[in-house]
N, C-alpha and C positions, 0 to 999 in steps of 0.2 A: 813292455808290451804284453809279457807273460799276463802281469799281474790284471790288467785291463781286460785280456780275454777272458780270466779268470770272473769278474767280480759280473762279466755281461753273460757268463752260461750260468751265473748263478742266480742271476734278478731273469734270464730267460726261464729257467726250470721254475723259477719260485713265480712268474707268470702263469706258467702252463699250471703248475701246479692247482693256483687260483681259479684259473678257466675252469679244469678240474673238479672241482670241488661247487662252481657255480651253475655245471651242467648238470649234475647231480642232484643239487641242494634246490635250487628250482622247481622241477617237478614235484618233488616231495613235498614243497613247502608249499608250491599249490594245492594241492592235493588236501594238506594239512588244513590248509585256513579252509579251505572248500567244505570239510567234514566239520571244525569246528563250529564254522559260520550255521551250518546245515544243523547239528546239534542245538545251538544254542538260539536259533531261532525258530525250529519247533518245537521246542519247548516251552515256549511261551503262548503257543499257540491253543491251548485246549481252555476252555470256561471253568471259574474259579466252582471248589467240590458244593453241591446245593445243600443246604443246614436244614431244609425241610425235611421232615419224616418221609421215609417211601412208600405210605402208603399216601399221600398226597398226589394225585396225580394234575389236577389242573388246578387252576385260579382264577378266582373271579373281582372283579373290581365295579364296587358299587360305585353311583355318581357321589362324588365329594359334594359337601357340606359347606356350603359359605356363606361365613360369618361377617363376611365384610362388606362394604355398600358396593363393591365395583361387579357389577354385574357379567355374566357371562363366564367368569375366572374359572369356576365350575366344570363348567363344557371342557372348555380348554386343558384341563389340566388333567381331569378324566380323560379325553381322546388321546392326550399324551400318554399317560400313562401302559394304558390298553394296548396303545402304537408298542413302547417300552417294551413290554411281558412280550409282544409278538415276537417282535426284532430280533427278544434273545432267544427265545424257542424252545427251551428244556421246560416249559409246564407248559400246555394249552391252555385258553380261553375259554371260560364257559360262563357262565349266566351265574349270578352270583345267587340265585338261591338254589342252584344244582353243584354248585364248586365245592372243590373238598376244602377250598379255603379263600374267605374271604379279604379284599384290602379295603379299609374304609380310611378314609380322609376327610379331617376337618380343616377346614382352612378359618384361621385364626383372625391374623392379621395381614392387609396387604397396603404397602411403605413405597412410598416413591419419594427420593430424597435427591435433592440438588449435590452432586460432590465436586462442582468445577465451573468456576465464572470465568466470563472477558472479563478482565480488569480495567479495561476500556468504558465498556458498555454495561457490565454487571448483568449480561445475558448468561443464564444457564447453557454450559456448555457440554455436561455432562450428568447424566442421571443414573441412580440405582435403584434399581428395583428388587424389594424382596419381600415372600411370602413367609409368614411364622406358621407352621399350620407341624397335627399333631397324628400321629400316623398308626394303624394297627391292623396287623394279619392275625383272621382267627380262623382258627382251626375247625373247622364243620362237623366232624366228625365225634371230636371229643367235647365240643362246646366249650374249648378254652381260648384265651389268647395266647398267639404263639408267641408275635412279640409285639413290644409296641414304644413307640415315642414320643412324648410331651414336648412341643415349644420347636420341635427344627425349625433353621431357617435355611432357604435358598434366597441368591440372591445371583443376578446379571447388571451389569452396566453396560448402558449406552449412552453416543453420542448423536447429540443433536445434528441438525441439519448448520444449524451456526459454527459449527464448529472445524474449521478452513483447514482441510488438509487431512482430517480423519476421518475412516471411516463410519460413516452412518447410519443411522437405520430409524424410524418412526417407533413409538411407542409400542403397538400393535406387535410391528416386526418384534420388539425384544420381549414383548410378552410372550408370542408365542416360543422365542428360543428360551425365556424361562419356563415354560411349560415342559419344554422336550427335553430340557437337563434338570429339570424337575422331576421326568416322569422316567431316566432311566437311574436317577438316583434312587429313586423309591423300587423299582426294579431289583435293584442292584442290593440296596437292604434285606428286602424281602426274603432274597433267593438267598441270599451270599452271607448276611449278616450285619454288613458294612458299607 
């Protein structure tokens, strides 16, 4: 009986113990993940450093160049753009023969490629679409390029209206979201490098 009492004050203490240690360690470790969380999710929060010179202060984007027969691409990819530079906000907009630097776009080639049949019906079920086009920021002030690109491509897919069970969207529709990831990629070069 000794031994019985014995071995139940010792898993009661080593309970308490536990409680212990649980009332303790709780708070703190909230507390903990709260600071870590808070840390390492404002840190991510500020816009990548601008590569542009500081004496740069806006940008201007002339109408892009199309080389291609699809009419209107132009518009589209220009208002994107413009949209782009706005959204991020660290350079203002200004009229590209007043900007301390310009963006000029040629648009190359524009590709719409079948990537997905009914095997049924051999109806297109899925299209890509992508611009090749050649990109460059110059600098107004010194009359140089600051940088520039040959041959990028952007590219979006979508799906047809045929295509049961996925989401869809009209050509139009995916043109214009290739324009808007088009135009904060060039954004994002421009400003960032990359």
């Amino acid at each position: 009986m000794i031994f019985t009492t014995e071995s139940q004050r010792q898993s009661t203490e080593k309970r308490f113990n536990q409680d212990k240690l649980k009332s303790f360690l709780s708070p703190c470790l909230r507390i903990s993940v709260v600071i870590l969380v808070s840390i390492f999710g404002l840190a991510g929060c500020r816009p990548a450093p601008l590569i542009v010179p500081s004496y740069i202060q806006n940008v201007g984007v002339e109408v892009f160049k199309n080389q291609t027969s699809y009419f209107g691409l132009e518009t589209i990819l220009t208002q994107s753009t413009i949209r782009a530079f706005q959204l991020d906000g660290r350079l203002p907009i200004e009229d590209p023969e007043k900007s301390d630097m310009v963006v000029r776009c040629v648009i190359r080639k524009y590709i719409e490629e079948p990537m997905f049949y009914d095997p049924k019906t051999n109806v297109v079920l899925q299209y890509r679409l992508s611009i090749v086009y050649d990109l460059a920021s110059v600098d107004q002030h010194e009359k140089r390029t600051f940088s520039e690109d040959a041959d990028r491509t952007h590219s979006v897919f979508y799906n047809t209206p045929n295509y049961a069970g996925a989401i869809t969207e009209t050509k139009d529709q995916a043109i214009a979201r290739l324009g808007e990831d088009m135009g904060r990629s060039i954004a994002r070069r421009v400003l960032e490098g990359f």
